[in-house]
C-alpha positions as CSV (number, residue, x, y, z in Angstrom):
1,X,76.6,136.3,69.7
2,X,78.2,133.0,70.2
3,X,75.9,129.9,69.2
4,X,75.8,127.8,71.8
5,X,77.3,124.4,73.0
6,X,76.5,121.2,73.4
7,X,78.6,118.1,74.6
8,X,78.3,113.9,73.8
9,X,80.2,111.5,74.7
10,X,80.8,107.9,73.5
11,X,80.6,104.9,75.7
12,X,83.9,104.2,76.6
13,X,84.5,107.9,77.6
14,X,81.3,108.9,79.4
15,X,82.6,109.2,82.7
16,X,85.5,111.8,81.6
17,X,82.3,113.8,79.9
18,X,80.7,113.6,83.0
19,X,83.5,115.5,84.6
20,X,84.4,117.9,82.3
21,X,80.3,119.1,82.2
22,X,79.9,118.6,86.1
23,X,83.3,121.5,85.8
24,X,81.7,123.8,82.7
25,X,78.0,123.5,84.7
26,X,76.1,122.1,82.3
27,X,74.3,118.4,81.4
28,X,75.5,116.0,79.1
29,X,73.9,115.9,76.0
30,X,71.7,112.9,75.2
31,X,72.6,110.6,72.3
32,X,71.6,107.0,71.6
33,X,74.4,104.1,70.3
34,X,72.7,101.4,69.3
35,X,73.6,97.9,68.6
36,X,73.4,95.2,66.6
37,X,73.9,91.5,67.0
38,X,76.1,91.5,64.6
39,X,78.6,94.0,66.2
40,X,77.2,96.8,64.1
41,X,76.2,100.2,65.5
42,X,74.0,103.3,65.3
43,X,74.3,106.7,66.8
44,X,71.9,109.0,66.6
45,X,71.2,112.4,68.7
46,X,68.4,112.4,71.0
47,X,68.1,116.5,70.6
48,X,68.5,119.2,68.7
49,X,71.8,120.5,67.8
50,X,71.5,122.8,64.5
51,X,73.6,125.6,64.8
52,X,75.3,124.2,68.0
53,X,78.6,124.1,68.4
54,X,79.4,120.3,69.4
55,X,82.0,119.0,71.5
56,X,82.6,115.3,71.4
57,X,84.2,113.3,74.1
58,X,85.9,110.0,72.9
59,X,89.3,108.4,73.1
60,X,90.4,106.0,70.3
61,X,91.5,103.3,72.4
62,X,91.4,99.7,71.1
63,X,88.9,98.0,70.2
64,X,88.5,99.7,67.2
65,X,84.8,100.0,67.9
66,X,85.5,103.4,69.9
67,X,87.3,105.1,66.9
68,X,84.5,104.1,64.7
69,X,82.0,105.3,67.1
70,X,83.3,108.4,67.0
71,X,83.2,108.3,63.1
72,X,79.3,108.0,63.2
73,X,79.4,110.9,66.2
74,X,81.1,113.6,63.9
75,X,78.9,112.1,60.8
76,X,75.7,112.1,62.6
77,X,76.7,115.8,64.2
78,X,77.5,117.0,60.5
79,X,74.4,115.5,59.1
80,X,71.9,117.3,61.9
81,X,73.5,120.6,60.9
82,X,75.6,121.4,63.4
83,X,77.6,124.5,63.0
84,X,81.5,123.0,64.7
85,X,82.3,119.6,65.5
86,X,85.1,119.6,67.7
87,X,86.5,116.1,68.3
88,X,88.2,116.2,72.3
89,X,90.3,112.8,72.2
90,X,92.3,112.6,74.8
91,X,93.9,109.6,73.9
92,X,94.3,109.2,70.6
93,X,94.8,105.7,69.5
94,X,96.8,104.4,66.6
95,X,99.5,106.8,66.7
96,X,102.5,104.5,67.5
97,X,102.2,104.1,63.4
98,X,103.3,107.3,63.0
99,X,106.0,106.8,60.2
100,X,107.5,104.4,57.5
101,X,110.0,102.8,59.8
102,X,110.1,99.8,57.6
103,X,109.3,99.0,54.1
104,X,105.2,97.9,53.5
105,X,103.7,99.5,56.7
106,X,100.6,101.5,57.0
107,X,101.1,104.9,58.5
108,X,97.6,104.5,60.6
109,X,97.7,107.5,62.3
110,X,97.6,109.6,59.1
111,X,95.0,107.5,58.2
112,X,93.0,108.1,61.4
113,X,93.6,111.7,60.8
114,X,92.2,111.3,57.1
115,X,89.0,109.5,58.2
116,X,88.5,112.0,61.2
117,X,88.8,115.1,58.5
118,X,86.5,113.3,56.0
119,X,83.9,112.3,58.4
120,X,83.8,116.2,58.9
121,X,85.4,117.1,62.1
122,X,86.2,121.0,62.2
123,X,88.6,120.8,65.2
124,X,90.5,118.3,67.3
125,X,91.7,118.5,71.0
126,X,93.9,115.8,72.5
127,X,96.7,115.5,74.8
128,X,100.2,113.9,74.8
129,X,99.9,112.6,71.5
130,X,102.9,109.8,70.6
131,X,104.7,112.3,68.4
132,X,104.1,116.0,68.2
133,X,104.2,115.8,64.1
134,X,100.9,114.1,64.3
135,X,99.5,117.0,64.4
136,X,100.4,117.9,60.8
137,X,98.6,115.0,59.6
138,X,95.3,117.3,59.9
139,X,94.1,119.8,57.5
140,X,92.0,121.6,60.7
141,X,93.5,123.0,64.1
142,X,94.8,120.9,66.4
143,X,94.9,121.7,69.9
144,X,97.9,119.9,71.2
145,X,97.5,119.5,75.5
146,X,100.3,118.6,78.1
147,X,99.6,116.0,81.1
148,X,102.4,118.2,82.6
149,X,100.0,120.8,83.6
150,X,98.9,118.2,86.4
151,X,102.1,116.2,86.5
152,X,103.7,119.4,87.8
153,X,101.5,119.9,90.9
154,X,101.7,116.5,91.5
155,X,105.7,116.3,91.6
156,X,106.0,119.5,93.7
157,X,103.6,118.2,96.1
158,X,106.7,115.4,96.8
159,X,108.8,117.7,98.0
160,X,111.6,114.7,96.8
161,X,115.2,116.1,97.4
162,X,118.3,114.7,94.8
163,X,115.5,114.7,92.3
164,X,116.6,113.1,88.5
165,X,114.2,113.2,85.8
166,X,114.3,109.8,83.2
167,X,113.0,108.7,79.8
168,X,112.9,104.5,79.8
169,X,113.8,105.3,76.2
170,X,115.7,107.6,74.1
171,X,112.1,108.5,71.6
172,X,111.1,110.1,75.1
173,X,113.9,112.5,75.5
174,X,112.8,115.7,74.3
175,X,109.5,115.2,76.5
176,X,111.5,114.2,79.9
177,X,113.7,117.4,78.9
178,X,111.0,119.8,79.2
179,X,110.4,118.5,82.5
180,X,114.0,118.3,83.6
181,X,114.7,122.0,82.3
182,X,111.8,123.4,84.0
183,X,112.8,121.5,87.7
184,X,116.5,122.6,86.9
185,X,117.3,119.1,87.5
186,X,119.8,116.6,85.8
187,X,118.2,114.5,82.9
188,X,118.7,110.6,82.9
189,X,118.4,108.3,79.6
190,X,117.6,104.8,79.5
191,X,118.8,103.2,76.0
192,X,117.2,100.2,75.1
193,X,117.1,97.8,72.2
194,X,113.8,95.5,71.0
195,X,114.3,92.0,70.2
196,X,110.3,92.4,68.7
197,X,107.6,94.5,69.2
198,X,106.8,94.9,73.5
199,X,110.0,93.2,74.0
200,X,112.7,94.3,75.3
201,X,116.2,92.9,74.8
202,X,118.8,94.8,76.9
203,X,118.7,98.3,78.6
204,X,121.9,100.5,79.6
205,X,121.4,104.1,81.9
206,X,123.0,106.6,80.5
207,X,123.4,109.1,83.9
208,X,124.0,109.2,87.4
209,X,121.3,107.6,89.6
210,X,123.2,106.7,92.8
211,X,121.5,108.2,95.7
212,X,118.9,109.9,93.5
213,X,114.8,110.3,93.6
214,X,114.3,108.9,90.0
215,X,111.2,110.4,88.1
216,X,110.2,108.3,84.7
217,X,108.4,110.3,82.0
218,X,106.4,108.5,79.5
219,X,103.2,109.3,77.4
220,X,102.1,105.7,77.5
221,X,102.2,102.0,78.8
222,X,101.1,99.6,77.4
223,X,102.4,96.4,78.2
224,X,105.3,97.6,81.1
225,X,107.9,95.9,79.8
226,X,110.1,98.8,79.2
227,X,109.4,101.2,82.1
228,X,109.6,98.3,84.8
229,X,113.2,97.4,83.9
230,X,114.2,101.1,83.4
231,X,112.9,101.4,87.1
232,X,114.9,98.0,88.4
233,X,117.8,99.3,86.3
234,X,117.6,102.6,88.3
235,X,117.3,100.4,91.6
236,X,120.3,98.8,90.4
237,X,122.2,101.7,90.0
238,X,121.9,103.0,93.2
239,X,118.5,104.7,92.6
240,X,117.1,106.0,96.2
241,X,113.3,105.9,94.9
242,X,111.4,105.3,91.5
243,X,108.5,106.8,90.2
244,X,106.9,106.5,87.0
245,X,104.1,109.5,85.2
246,X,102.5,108.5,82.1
247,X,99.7,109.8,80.5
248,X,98.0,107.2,78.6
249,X,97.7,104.0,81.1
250,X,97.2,101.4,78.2
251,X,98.2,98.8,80.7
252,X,97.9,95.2,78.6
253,X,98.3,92.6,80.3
254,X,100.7,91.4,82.3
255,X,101.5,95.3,82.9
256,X,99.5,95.5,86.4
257,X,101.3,92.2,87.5
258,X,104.8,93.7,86.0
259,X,104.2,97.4,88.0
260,X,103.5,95.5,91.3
261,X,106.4,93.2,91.0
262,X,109.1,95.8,90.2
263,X,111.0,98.4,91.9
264,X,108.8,101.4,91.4
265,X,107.2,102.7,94.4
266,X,104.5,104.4,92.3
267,X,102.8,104.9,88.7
268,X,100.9,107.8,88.1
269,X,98.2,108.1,85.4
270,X,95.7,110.5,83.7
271,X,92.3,109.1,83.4
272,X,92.5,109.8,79.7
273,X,91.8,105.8,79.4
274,X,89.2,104.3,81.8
275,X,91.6,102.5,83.7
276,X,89.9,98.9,85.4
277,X,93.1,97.0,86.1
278,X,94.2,95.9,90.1
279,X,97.3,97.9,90.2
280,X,98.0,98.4,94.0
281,X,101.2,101.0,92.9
282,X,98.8,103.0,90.4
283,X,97.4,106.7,91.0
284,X,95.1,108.5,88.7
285,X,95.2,112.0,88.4
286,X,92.1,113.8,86.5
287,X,92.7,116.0,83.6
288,X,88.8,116.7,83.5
289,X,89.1,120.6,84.6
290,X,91.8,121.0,81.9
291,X,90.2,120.1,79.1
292,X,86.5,121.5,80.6
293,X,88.8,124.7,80.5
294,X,90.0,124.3,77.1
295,X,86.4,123.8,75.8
296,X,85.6,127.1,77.6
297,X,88.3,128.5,75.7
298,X,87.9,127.2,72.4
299,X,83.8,128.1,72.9
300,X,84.4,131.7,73.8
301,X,87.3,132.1,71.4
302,X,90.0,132.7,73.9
303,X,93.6,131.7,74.2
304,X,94.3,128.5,75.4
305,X,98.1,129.0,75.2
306,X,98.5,129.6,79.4
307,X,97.9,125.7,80.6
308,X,101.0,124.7,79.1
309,X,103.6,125.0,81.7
310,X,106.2,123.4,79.7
């Protein structure tokens, strides 16, 4: 007998719970943040959940507030006796800090990890995370998902001739390849080098664009500066059309101004951040169903191993 399931959400992340119950069929569980003048908060559940099985729906995007929101989730959970916590992120924030790339730096999304395992999470689900190793930075499962399994449909649906798959930087390779290996199309590299952080200096292609339908890969953007002048590089070299698919749409500003200006014709998104800017060039496309699947999955102890496509 399987216990049953309940799911939460925090505030920032409601309306992806929202979809991913209206797809399983069943309500949103009811849970109360509270808050203080002060900044501080309280979360409590509004409803039973001992021996429940709880899934809860937050991504860590900045502010900070909606990582330490879900903190108090998986506390609160662990502390009304629930029998799983399973953390769904599907963004997970902080994991650019993923390494020592210089001396005196914090490795944050180890320490995210730490505080998520400590807090008493039993399982995590996210997508597209900034560096696959991430995932060996928890001491409980990880289940790792791929924006590719809507990217896909989405790019066949094009029907683009002389198509080229891109990275807008070399970090991204491995991910455009899978892509690229999978349409049995040539792969492009942008090379770039930073003057600072969110700054780019100069940019070379490495690849033939001329007369090609371009296809950027990314998991994120944050402020545009890279993946706008890898697309007006690709322009420049002869490019036919531009389009951009990333997963995380971080989009700081200028980055709605930068996607508008430049030569992409369009930017596709998940809406695994709520996304509130005025892009006119930017199309969302839900991952709601996949990971309402992968709850199913995870819930009735099945294999979750068939949505990836790549």
């Amino acid at each position: 007998m399987l216990p049953p399931f309940k799911i939460f959400a925090g505030t920032n992340s409601r309306y992806m719970a929202e979809e991913i119950c209206k797809d399983l069929g069943v309500e949103l569980g009811q849970m109360n943040i509270q808050h203080f003048a002060d900044g501080e908060f309280e979360v409590s559940f509004e409803e039973s959940i001992r021996g429940c099985e709880v899934f809860l729906i937050q991504s860590t995007f900045p502010s900070s507030d909606n990582l330490m929101e879900l903190l108090l989730m998986i506390d609160a959970a662990k502390r009304a006796s629930a029998q799983t916590i399973n953390a769904v992120i599907p963004y997970f924030g902080w994991a650019r800090q993923d390494r020592k790339d210089k001396p005196r730096v914090s490795i944050a999304a180890k320490l995210v990890a730490d505080l998520l395992s400590t807090a008493g999470v039993d399982r995590v689900i996210t997508m597209d995370l900034h560096a696959d190793q991430i995932q060996g930075f928890f001491n409980v499962p990880v289940d790792h998902l791929y924006a590719s399994s809507v990217f896909i449909p989405y790019i066949q649906s094009l029907n683009l001739p002389d198509l080229v798959i891109a990275t807008p930087d070399v970090g991204g390779a491995k991910r455009a390849n899978t892509y690229a290996k999978y349409f049995n199309v040539p792969l492009v590299l942008c090379h770039k080098q930073r003057a600072k952080a969110n700054v780019v200096a100069t940019m070379t292609v490495i690849g033939d664009v001329k007369d090609k339908n371009v296809i950027l890969i990314d998991d994120m953007v944050d402020t545009a500066g890279t993946i706008t002048k890898a697309a007006d590089l690709m322009i420049a070299n002869g490019a036919k059309s531009v389009r951009a698919l990333c997963s995380h749409a971080i989009m700081s500003d200028p980055a709605s101004e930068r996607v508008d200006k430049c030569g992409l014709e369009e930017m596709i998104f998940t809406n695994s951040i709520p996304f509130k800017k005025d892009c006119k060039k930017a199309t969302i496309i839900s991952v709601a169903s996949l990971i309402a699947d992968t709850i199913r999955r995870v819930h009735e102890n099945q294999s979750i191993s068939s949505q990836y496509l790549i």
